[in-house]
N, C-alpha and C positions, 0 to 999 in steps of 0.2 A: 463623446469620448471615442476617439480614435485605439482600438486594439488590436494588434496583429496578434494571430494563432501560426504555429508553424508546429510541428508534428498532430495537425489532424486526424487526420486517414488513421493510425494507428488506432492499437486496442484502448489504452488511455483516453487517447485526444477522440476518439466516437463517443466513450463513455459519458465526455467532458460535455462533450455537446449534446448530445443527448439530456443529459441533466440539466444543461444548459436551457434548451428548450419544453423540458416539463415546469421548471422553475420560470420561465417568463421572463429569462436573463436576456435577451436578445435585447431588450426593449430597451431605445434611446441610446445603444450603440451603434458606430460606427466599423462594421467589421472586414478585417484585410486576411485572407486566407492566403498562407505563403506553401512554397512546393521547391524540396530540392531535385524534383525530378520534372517537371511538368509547367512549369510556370507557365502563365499564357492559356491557362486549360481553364475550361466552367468551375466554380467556387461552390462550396456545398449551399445548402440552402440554409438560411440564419434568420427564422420567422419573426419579425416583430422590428425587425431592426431598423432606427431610423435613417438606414438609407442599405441598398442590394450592393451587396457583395462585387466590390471589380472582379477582372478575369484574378486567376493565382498568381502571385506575385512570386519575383527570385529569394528565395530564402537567406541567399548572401548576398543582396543590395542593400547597402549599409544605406545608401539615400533614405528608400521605401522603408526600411526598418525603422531608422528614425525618426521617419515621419509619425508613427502611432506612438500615442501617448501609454499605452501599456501591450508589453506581449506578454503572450501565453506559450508556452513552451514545453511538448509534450516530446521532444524530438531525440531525445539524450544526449549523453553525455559529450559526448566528440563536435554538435555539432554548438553547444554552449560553451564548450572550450575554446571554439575558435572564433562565433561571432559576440560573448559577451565581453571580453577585453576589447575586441575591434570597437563595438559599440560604443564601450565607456569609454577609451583614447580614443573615439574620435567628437567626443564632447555630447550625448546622451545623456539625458537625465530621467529618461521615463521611467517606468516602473516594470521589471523583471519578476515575473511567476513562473516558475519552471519546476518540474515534476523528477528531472534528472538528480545525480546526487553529486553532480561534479562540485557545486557549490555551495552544497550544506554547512561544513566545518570552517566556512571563509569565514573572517573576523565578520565584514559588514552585512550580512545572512541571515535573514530570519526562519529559522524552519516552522513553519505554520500548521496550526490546526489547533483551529478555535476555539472548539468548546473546550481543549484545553488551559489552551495558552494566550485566550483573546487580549488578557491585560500586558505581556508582553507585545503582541503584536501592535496593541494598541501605542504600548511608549516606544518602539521603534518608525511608526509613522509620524508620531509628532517629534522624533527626533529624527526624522528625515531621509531614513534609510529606503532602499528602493529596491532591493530583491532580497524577494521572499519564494521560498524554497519549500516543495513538497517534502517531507519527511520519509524517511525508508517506511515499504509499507506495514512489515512484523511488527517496526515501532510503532508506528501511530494505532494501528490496531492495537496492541495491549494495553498504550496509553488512553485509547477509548474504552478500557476496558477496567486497567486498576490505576488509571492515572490521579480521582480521588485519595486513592490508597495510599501513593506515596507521597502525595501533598500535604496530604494530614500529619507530616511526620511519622508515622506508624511503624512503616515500612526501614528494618535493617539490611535486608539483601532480598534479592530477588533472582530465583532460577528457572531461568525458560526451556523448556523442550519443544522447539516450534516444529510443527506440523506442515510446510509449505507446500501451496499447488503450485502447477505447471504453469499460469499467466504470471507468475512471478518473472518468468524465465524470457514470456511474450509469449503471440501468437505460435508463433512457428512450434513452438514446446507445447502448447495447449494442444495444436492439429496433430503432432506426432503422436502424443499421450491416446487419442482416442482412436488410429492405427493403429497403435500396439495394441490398444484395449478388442480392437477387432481382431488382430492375427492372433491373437494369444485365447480370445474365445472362440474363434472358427475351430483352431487344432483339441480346443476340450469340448467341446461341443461335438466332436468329430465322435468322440469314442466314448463320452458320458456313458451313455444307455449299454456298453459292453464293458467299460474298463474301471466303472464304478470313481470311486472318489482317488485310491492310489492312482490308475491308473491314467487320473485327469492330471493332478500332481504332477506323474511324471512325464509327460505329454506336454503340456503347462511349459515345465520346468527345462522342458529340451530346445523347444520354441524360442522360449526365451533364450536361452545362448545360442540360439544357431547364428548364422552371417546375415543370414534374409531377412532377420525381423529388424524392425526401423528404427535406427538409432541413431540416425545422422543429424540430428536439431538436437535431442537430449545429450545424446554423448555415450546414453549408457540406459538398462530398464527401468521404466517407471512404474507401466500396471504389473500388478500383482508384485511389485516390489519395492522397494525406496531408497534413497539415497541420504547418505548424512553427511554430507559435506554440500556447501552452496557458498559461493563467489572465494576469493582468493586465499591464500595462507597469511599468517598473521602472525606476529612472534607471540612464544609460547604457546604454541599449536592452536589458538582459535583460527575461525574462518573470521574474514571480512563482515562476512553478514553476523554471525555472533559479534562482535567487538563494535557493531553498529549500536547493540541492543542500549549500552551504557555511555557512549559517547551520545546519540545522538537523543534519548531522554534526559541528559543532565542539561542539553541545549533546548529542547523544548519547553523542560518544565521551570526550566531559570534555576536552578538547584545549583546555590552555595556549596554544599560539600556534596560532591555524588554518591548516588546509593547505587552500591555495589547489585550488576545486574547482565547475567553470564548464562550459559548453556550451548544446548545443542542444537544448530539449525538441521531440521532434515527436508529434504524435497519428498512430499510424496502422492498418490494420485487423483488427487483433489483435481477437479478443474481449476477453481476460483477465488477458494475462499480457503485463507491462512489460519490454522488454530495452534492454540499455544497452553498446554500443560505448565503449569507455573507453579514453586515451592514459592513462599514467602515465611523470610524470618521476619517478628514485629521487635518492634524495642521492648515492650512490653506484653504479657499476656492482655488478651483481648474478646470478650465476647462475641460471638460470631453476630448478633444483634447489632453491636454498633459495627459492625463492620461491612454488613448487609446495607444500613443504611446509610454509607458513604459511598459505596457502590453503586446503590441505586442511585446518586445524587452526582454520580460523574460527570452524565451528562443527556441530554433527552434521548439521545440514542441507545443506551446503555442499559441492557434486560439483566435483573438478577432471574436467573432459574433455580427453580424447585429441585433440589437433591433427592429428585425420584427418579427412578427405571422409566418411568410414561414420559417426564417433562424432559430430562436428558434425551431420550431418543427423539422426540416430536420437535423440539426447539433448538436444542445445542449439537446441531450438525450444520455439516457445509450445505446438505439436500433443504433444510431451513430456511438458510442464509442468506445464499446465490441471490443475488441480485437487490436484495434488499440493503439499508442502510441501519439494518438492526447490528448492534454489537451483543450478545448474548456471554453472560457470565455466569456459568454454574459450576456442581459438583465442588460447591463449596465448605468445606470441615477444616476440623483441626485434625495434623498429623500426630501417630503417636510417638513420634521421636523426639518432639520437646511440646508442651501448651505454648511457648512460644512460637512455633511453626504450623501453618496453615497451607491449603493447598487450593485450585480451581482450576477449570478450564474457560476457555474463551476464546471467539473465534469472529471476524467478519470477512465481508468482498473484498479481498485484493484491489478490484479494481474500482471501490468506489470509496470508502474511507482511506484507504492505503493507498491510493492515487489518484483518485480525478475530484473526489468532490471537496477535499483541502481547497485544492487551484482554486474550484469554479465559488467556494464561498471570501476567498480573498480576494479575488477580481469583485466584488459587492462590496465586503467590507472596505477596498480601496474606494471605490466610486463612493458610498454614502463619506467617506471621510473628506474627498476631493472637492464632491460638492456642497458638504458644511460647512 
C-alpha cells in the first residue's frame, strides 16, 4: 500500500510517526514523504517499510499525490482546502486522513476514533466513503473519557469547563509559554528572598504587562495566567471551540437527537495535555456504581480515579499524563444541586488521542479492511 504523509515535520505529524514506529506500523508499507517547502530533500527514516522512502516529493503534485493509495495529512487546514477538491475533481479515489478540521462537518466525512465510534467507521467503509477526519482534540478527549456515558442514554446535558494547553495553539505557543515561564520566573526569583510572597506578586505581575515579555505567538499572557476565549466568535457569544463540543460529538457518536453539550473553553498553561471540569445532568437519578462501571468500560484507555486527595494529585494531572495514552476520569460524585446532577474531571495528551493516534489507528483499520 502506497501512503503519502504531508505535514510531517510538525508537532502532530512527529507524534504520528513516532507511534507509528513504536507500533510496527511501518511494515508492508510503501511510504511517500511530501514537503511544501523542500521537496527533493532526504525523507525521514520509516523503519520496516517494504521499500525506503524517495527523496520529499511536492506537496501540490497532484500526479505524485494520486499516485498513493492513502494520505495522511497533518498539514492543516489551508493546505486541504486547496488540494483535496483539486484531488477529488481531478478523479481520486484513495483514501483521505487528515487531522485538520476543514473537513469534519462535510456530508461524506467520517470523524474517527475508534474505540468510540469503530461501528460507524466501520459502516462508512463498507459504504464506501474515503476521508476520514481527525476530530477537534477537547472532543475526542472527553469522548475518551464520558463517551460510554452518553451512549448509554444516561446523559441529559453536559457542561464542559475546558482547561486547554498551549500545543493546542502548535509549537510556536508551546516555545513562547515556556519563555514567559522563564521571564516571569527570572523577575520573582530576582526578589523572592527580600520581597517575600507580595512582593513576588507584584514583581510577577508587572513583568507580565510590561512590552518586553513575549507575547508575539500567544497574542497575550499565558504563565501565571490564562485565557478564556479560544478560536473564533460564534453567535450567541460562544467561541468556535465551545460550539465544536456538541456539533462534533453528535457526529461522532451517531446520536439521533443531540445531547445538549456547552461551556467554557479556557487556554491555560499546561504544555500538552487538555482537561475538562464537567457537570452532567442524567435523565434519571443514578448510583455512582453504575456509572463507575460504564466509565470504566469506555474504553481500554480509560482510568476511573479514586476520589481521594493521593489519587487526584498522583493520577489526575497533566504532570501524569504527558505523553501517555492514559485518559484519566476522576473526582467523580453527585452534586448538591439536584441527585439528578453529577460531576468529574478528565484530562488526556493533546497530542496523541486528540490528534495523532485517531490518524495512525485508522490508517490500520483501513489496511486490515482493504486487504480482507
Amino acid at each position: 500500500m502506497r501512503v503519502g504523509f504531508i505535514g510531517w515535520r510538525g508537532m502532530v505529524g512527529s507524534v504520528l510517526r513516532a507511534r507509528m514506529t513504536e507500533e510496527g506500523d511501518w511494515a508492508g508499507l510503501e511510504p511517500v514523504f511530501f514537503s511544501t517547502s523542500s521537496p527533493g530533500g532526504p525523507p525521514p527514516e520509516a523503519p520496516g517499510a517494504a521499500h525506503a522512502p524517495p527523496p520529499l516529493q511536492d506537496a501540490f503534485d497532484l500526479d505524485v499525490l494520486r499516485s498513493c493509495d492513502v494520505l495522511v495529512t497533518c498539514q492543516g487546514s489551508s493546505w486541504t482546502l486547496q488540494m483535496h477538491p483539486a484531488l477529488r475533481g481531478a478523479g481520486w479515489q484513495g483514501v483521505f486522513i487528515d487531522a485538520a478540521s476543514a473537513l469534519r462537518m462535510a456530508p461524506e466525512s467520517t470523524i474517527v476514533l475508534d474505540p468510540i465510534n469503530a461501528p460507524l467507521i466501520q459502516r462508512a467503509m463498507v459504504a464506501g466513503k474515503k476521508d476520514y477526519i481527525g476530530g477537534n482534540c477537547t472532543v475526542s478527549l472527553l469522548l475518551m473519557g464520558i463517551g460510554g456515558l452518553i451512549s448509554s442514554g444516561l446523559v441529559r446535558f453536559v457542561s464542559t469547563m475546558t482547561y486547554q494547553a498551549a500545543s493546542g495553539g502548535g509549537a510556536r505557543k508551546m516555545v513562547e509559554l515556556v519563555r514567559q515561564m522563564h521571564d516571569l520566573g527570572a523577575a520573582g526569583v530576582a526578589v523572592a528572598d527580600t520581597m517575600g510572597g507580595l512582593g513576588v506578586s507584584e514583581v510577577v505581575t508587572q513583568r507580565m504587562r510590561a512590552a518586553e515579555h513575549p507575547t508575539s505567538a500567544i497574542g497575550s499572557p499565558l504563565a501565571a495566567n490564562l485565557l478564556p476565549w479560544i478560536d473564533k466568535p460564534m453567535p450567541g457569544g460562544q467561541s468556535r471551540e465551545e460550539w465544536k463540543g456538541q456539533a462534533e460529538s453528535t457526529r461522532i457518536l451517531d446520536l439521533d437527537t443531540p445531547v445538549p453539550i456547552d461551556g467554557i473553553a479556557v487556554r491555560v498553561g499546561s504544555l500538552r495535555c487538555h482537561a475538562q471540569g464537567v457537570t452532567i445532568g442524567l435523565n434519571r437519578p443514578a448510583e455512582l456504581s453504575e456509572l463507575e462501571d460504564i466509565i470504566r468500560n469506555t474504553s481500554p484507555w480509560t482510568r476511573l480515579i479514586d476520589n481521594t486527595p493521593d489519587a487526584t494529585r498522583s493520577q489526575l494531572t497533566p504532570a501524569a499524563v504527558t505523553g501517555t495514552l492514559d485518559v484519566p476520569v476522576g473526582r467523580l460524585r453527585r452534586l448538591g444541586t439536584s441527585p439528578d446532577h453529577i460531576c468529574l474531571f478528565t484530562l488526556g495528551d493533546q497530542l496523541l488521542w486528540g490528534a495523532a493516534e485517531p490518524l495512525r489507528r485508522m490508517l490500520t483499520i483501513w489496511r486490515t479492511h482493504a486487504e480482507g
